[in-house]
C-alpha positions in Angstrom: 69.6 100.9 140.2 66.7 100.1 141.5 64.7 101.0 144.9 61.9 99.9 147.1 58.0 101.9 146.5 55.7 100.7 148.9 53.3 103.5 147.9 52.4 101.3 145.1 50.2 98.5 146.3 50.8 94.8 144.0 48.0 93.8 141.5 49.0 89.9 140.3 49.6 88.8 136.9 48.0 85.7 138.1 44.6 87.4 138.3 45.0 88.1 134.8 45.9 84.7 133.8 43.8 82.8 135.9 40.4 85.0 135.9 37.6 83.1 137.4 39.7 80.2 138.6 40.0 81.8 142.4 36.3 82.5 142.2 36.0 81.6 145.6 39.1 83.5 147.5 38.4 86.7 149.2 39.6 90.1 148.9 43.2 90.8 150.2 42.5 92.1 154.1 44.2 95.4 152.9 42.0 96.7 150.8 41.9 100.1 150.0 38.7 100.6 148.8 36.3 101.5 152.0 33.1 99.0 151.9 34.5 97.6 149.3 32.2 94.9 147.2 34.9 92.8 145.9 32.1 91.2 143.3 31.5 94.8 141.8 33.2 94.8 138.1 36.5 96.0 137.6 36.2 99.4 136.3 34.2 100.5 139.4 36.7 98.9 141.9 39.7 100.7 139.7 38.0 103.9 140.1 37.7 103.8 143.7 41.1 102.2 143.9 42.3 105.6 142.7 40.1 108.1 144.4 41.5 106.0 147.8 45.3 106.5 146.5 44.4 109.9 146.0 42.7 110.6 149.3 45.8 109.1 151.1 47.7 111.5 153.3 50.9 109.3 153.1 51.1 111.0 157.0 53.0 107.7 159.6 50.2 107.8 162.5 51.6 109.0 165.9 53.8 107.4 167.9 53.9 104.0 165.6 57.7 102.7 166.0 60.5 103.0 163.2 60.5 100.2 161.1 63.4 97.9 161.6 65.0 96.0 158.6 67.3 93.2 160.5 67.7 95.4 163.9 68.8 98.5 162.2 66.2 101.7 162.2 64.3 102.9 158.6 65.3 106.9 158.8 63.4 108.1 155.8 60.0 107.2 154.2 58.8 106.0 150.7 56.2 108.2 150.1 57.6 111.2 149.7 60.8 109.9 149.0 61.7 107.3 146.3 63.6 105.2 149.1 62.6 104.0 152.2 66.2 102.5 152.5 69.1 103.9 150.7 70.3 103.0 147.3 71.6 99.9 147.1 71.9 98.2 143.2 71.9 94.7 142.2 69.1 93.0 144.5 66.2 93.7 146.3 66.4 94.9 150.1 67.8 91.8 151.7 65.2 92.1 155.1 62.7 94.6 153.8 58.9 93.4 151.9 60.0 94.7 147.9 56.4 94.4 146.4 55.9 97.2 144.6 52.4 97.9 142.5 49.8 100.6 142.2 45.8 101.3 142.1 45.7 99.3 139.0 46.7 96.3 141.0 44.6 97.5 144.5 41.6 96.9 142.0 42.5 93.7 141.2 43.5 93.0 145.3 40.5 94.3 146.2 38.2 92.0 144.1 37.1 88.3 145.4 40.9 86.6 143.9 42.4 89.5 145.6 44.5 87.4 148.8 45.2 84.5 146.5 46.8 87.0 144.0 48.2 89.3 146.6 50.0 85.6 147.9 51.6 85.0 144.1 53.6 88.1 144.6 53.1 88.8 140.6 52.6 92.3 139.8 51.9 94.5 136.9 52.6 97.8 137.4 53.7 101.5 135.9 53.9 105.1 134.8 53.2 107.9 132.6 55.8 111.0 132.8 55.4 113.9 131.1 57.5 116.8 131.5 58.3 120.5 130.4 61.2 122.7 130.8 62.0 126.5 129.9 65.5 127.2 129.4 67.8 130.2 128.4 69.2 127.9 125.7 67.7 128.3 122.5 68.8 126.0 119.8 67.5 122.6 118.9 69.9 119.6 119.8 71.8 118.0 117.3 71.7 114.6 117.4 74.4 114.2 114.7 77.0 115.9 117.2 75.3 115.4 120.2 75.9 118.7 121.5 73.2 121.9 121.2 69.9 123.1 123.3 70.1 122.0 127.0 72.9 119.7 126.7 74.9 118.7 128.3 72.2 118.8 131.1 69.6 115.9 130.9 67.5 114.5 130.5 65.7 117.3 129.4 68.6 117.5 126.6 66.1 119.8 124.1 64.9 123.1 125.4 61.7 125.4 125.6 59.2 122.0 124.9 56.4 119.7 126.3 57.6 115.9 126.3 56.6 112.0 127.3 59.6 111.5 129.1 58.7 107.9 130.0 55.7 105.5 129.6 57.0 102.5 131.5 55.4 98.8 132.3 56.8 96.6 134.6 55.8 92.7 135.2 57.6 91.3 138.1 57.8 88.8 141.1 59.7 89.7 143.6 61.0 87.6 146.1 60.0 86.9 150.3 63.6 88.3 151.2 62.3 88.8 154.7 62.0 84.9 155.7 64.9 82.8 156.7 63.3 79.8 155.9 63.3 78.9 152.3 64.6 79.6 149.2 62.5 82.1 146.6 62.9 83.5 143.3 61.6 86.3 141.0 62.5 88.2 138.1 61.4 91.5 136.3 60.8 92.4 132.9 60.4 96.5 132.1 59.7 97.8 129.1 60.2 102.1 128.7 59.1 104.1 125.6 59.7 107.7 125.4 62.7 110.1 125.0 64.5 108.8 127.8 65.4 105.7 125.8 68.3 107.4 124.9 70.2 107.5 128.4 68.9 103.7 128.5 69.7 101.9 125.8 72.4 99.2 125.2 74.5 98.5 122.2 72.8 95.6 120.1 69.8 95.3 123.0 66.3 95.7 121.0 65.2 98.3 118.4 66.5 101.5 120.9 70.3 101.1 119.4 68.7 101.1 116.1 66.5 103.8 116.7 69.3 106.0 118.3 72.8 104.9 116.7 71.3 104.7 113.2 67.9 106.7 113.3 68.6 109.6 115.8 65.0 109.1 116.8 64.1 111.2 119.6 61.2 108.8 120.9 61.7 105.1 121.2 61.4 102.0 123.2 64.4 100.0 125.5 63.7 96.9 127.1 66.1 98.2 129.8 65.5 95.6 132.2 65.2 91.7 132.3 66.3 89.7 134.8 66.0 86.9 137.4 66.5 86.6 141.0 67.4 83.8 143.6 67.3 84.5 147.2 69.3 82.0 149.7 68.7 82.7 153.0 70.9 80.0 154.6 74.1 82.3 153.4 74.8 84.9 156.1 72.2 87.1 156.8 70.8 86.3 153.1 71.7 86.4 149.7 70.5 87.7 146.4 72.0 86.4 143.0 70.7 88.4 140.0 70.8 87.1 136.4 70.4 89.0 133.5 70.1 93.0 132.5 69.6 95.8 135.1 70.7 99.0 136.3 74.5 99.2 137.5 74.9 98.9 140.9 76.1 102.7 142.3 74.5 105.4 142.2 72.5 107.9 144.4 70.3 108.6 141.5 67.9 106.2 139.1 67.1 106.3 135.6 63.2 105.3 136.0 61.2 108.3 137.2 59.9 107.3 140.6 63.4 106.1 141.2 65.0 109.3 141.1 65.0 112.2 143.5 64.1 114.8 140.9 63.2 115.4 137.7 66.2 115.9 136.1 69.7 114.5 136.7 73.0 115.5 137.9 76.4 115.7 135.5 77.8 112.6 137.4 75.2 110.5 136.8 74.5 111.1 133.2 78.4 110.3 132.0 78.5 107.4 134.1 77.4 103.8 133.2 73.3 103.2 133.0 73.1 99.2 133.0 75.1 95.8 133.3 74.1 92.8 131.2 75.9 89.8 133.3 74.9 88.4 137.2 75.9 90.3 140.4 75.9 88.2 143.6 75.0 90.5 147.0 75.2 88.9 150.7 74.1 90.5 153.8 76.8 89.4 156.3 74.9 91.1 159.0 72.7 94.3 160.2 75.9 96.5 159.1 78.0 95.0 156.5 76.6 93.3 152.9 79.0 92.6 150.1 78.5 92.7 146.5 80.8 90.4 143.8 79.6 91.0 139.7 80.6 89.2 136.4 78.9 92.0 133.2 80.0 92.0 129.9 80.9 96.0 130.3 78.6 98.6 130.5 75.7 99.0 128.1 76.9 96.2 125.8 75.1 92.9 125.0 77.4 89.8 125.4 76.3 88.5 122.1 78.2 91.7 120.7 81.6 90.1 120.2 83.5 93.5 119.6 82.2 95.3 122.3 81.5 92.8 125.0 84.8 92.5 127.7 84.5 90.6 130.8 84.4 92.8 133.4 84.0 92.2 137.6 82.8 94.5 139.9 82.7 94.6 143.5 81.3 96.8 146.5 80.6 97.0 150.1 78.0 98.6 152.2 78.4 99.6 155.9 75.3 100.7 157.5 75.7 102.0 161.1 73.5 100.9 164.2 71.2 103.5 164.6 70.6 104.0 160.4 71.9 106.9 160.4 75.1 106.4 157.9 75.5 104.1 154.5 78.7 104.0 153.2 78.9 102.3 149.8 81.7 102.2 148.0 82.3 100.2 144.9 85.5 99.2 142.4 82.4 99.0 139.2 83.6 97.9 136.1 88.0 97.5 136.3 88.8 95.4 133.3 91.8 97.5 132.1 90.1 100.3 130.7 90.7 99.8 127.4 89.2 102.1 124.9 85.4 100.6 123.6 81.9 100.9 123.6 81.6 103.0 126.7 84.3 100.8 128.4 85.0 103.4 131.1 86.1 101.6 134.6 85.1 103.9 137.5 85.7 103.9 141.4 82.7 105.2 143.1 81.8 105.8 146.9 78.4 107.1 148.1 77.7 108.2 151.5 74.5 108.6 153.1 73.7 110.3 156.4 70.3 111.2 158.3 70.7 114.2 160.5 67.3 114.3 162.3 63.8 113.2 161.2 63.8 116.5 159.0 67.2 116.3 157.5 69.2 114.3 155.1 72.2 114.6 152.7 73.2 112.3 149.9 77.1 112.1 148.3 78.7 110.7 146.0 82.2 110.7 144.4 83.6 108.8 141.6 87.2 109.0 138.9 86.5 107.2 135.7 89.0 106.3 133.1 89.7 104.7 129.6 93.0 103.9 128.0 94.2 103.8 124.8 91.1 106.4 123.6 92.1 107.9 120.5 92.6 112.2 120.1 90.5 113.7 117.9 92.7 116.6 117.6 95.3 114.1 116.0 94.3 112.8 112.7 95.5 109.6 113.3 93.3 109.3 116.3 90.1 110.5 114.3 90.9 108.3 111.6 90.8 105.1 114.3 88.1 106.4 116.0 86.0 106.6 113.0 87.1 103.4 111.5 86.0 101.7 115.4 82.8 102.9 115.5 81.2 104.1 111.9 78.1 105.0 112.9 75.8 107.9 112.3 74.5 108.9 116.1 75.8 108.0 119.4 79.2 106.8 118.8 81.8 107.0 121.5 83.4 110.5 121.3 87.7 110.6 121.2 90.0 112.4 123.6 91.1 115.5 123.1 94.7 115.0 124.1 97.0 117.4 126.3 99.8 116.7 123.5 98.8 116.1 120.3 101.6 114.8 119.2 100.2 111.4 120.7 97.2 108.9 118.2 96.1 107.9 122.0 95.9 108.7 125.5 94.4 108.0 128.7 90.8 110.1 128.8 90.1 110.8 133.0 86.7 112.4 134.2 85.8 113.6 138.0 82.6 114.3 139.8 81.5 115.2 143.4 77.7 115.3 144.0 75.9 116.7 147.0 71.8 116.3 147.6 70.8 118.1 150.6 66.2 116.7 151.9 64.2 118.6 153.8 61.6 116.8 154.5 58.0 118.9 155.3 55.1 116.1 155.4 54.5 112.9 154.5 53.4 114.2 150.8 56.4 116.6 150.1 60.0 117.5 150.7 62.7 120.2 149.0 65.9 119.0 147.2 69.0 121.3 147.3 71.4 119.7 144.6 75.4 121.0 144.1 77.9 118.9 142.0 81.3 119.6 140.1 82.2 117.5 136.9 85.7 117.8 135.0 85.7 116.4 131.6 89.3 116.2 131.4 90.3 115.1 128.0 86.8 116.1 126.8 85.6 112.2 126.3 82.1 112.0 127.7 80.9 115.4 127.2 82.4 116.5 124.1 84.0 119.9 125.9 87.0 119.5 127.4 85.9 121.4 130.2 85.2 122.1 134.2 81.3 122.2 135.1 79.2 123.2 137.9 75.5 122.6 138.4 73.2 124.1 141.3 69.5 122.9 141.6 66.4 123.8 143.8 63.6 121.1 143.7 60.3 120.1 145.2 59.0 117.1 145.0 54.9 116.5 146.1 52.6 113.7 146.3 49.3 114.1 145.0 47.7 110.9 147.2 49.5 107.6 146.1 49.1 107.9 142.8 50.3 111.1 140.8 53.7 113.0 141.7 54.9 116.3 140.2 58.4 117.7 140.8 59.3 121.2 139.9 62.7 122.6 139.6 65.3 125.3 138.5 68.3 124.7 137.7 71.7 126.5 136.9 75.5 125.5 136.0 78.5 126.8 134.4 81.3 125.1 132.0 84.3 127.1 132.7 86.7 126.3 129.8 84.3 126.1 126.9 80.7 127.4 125.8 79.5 123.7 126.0 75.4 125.2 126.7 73.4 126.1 123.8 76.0 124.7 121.3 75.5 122.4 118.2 78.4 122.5 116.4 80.4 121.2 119.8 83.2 124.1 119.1 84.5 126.6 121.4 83.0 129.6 121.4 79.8 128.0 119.3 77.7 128.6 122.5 77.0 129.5 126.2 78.9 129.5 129.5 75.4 129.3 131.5 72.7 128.2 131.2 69.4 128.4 134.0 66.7 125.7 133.4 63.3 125.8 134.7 61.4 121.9 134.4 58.7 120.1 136.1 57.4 116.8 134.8 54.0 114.7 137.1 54.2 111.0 137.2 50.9 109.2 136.6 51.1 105.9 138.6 49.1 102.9 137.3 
């Protein structure tokens, strides 16, 4: 899913494309540079664009009132969070400004286009991520099984090395969702290279199948979003209708770095589904309730890909409480039967949001996924249908492992509760306190048939505006199998535990 940064400033795609033709515009009136000369070149106004983003003290000046979004109080912040409301997929904020950019584009606001441009509500904008992490696991993964090294913990999935977890470039326009006057549109198109393309990617979307399924690459590139957006604001309180591929809708957590509270991910959000390729229709009815209807063709799956693709709704509903203290979301996301596919899991999810002071808030979430008909691995009947399904070297769908073997097929169930717990301490950092359970009960996303636990202290810091680092340790526990540190993906091949020390620093351009 996707959430609002106003840290990052817009730059316009039409300064690009139009260069001199605004010759005569001014600078946007929000300029960052100080005594800025918006007719100095480029390079000099992007350097000081950046030594202002990293001066910034992202610190609200006193006694400046909340920020309302239709009536109802902002209760956290975007920097040092990645949210200034709460997680909400599908659609920009319907009430809230969505522009999103960087100090690449406050060079190009602050030269003499920079109004007209700020006014076309293009941007260009994105990251680099690298990241490290130490681990008690020791062996590589294996991307044949899919098991081995820090698995299943992601996405730092291979332990003890340095990586480019994401390079990531968005071009977007986002729509005026605060007027109730006229209709707008935008769209976004995001391109991601790195080894996080492989919790990305869709089946038969671009070269990252290709370079996953086939290759068992462990750098490549997704186009993991492209879509459009049309915003009514004569329906309700406003609606947004989204075209196209994006994140699912649920979710506390977000696949794109500066999305996400930390640097790594829970269980739950790793086994569930990643993105939607269809159109999802959200309408604020008023300040409390908003209402979300969706038509994919499943999760992860183009709909050109006749044997995968299934038609699949999805609906969900947001409560949001006077003061802006609770969000309640929960959402029926992709019921179409369940039948056993490509990653054809249905799922009932329900996140819950609540703000205890300015200093303190917790995130939950709960979901129970199923697929029918998935065929047991432990039957040869089963592995013989599996593998005659989905022949393919890397990534395929992994069988049940069936209570009574006995049966080729059976119904394959998974469970998760999630808990984040913010402190906030300034306007530049805050400490995450993560605890989840996951039960893998037939063994069919993680491979283990297995119980887990996971346990994580994180801080997250701003460096200005424009660079973030987030250190972390981490521990958790299967309790049925030694699913850690495993290749062969075979009980007693491995470790019980594992403890996990990462930190990755996002470069924002």
């Amino acid at each position: 899913m996707r959430f609002n940064l106003p840290q990052c400033r817009p730059l316009a795609l039409a300064a690009l494309l139009m260069g001199g033709a605004l010759a005569h515009a001014e600078a946007a009136k929000d300029c960052v540079i100080k005594n800025n000369d918006p007719h100095a070149s480029f390079g000099s106004r992007l350097v000081d664009a950046y030594k202002a983003d990293l001066a910034a003290t992202n610190e609200p000046d006193p006694g400046t009132p909340p920020t309302l979004v239709d009536g109802v109080p902002v209760r956290v912040s975007n920097p040092p969070y990645p949210y200034s409301t709460f997680p909400q997929g599908g659609t920009e904020v319907i009430g809230q400004e969505n522009m999103t950019y960087g100090p690449l584009m406050d060079a190009i606001y602050c030269g003499e286009d920079g109004q007209a441009i700020k006014d076309s509500r293009f941007v260009v904008y994105g990251w680099i991520e690298p990241g490290f992490n130490f681990s008690t696991s020791k062996t590589r993964f294996n991307f044949q099984t899919g098991t081995g090294g820090n698995y299943p913990a992601a996405y730092s999935y291979e332990p003890n090395v340095g990586q480019v977890d994401q390079v990531a470039l968005y071009l977007e326009r986002t729509p005026d969702e605060v007027q109730r006057d006229h209709y707008d549109w935008g769209f976004r198109l995001t391109g991601l290279y790195g080894t996080d393309y492989k919790y990305t990617f869709s089946d038969k979307i671009g070269p990252a199948y290709k370079q996953y399924e086939q290759y068992g690459q462990k750098y490549g590139f997704d186009p993991v979003m492209a879509y459009v957006d049309f915003y009514d604001p004569f329906v309700a309180h406003g609606m947004n209708i989204r075209v196209g591929r994006y994140i699912s809708i649920p979710d506390i957590e977000a696949q794109l770095a500066p999305n996400n509270l930390t640097y790594s991910h829970s269980l739950l959000y790793t086994y569930d589904p990643y993105t939607q390729n269809g159109v999802v229709a959200t309408v604020k009815l008023d300040k409390n309730w908003t209402v979300q209807g969706e038509l994919s063709t499943g999760n992860d799956v183009a709909f050109w890909s006749k044997h995968e693709r299934k038609l699949t709704p999805a609906a969900c509903v947001l409560w949001t409480s006077d003061d802006g203290n609770d969000v309640i979301y929960p959402c029926l996301n992709t019921i179409n039967g369940g039948k056993f596919n490509w990653n054809n899991i249905n799922q009932a999810v329900t996140s819950w949001y609540h703000v205890f002071n300015d200093k303190w808030h917790t995130d939950t979430e709960f979901w129970y996924m199923w697929q029918k008909d998935t065929p047991d691995v432990l039957n040869p009947q089963g592995a013989a249908m599996l593998a005659s399904e989905f022949p393919i070297n890397f990534g395929a769908p992994s069988g049940a492992q069936c209570n009574d073997t006995t049966r080729v097929t059976c119904t394959s169930k998974e469970v998760a509760l999630l808990n984040y717990v913010e402190y906030t301490i300034s306007g530049r950092d805050y400490i995450t306190i993560r605890n989840e359970y996951f039960h893998d009960l037939q063994g069919q996303r993680t491979g283990f048939k297995t119980a887990y636990s996971e346990h994580m202290l994180g801080w997250t810091h701003w460096i200005g505006n424009a660079i973030t680092i987030r250190p972390e340790i981490r521990y958790e526990h299967s309790y049925g199998i030694d699913a850690y540190d495993n290749p062969t993906a075979t009980a007693g091949g491995g470790k019980k535990s594992q403890t996990m020390f990462a930190m990755d620093a996002i470069f924002h351009f």
